[in-house]
N, C-alpha and C positions, 0 to 999 in steps of 0.2 A: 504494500500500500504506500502512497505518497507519505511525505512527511506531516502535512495538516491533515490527511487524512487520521493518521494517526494520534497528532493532536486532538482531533476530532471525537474518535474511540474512547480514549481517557477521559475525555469532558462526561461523555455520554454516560461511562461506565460508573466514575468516581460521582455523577448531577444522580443516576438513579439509584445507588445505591448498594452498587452489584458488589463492589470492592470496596473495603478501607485499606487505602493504599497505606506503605510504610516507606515503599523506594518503588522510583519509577527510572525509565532509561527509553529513548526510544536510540535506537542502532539500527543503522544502514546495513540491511542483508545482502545485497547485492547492487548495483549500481542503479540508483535512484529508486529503489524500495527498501520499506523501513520496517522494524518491527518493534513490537512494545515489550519492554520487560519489565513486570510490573511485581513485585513482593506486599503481599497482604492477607487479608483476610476476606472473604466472602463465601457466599453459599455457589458451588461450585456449578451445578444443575441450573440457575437464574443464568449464571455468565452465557455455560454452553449456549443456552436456546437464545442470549443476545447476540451471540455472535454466526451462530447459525443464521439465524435472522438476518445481518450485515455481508453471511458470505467466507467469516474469515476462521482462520484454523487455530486452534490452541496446545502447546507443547507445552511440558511441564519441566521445569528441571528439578526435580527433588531432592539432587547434592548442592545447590543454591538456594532452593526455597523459590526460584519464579517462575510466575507464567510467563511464556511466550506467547504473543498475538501476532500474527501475519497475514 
């Protein structure tokens, strides 16, 4: 996703509620798409079907504690 796109994501996620974030990052995955990495708390089932809904995929790293959005 673009970089405001992403911006955009985090608005959305952190305005409803889905996430209480603790660290956020968004990083360049490959040339000119970005992804979100986000360390928090939320109900994991609300995100999925947010982001189902937007189209985008989620990666967990569990030896870090983040999600990844793409």
């Amino acid at each position: 996703m673009l970089r405001a796109q992403a911006i955009a994501v985090l608005k959305e996620i952190v305005t409803n509620g889905l996430i209480d974030t603790v660290w956020v990052s968004i990083e360049e995955r490959k040339p000119n798409s970005f992804e979100l990495r986000v360390k928090g708390n939320g109900d994991r089932s609300l995100i999925d079907l947010f982001l189902q809904k937007h189209n985008l995929t989620l990666e967990e790293n569990k030896e870090k504690g983040w999600l990844v959005i793409y």
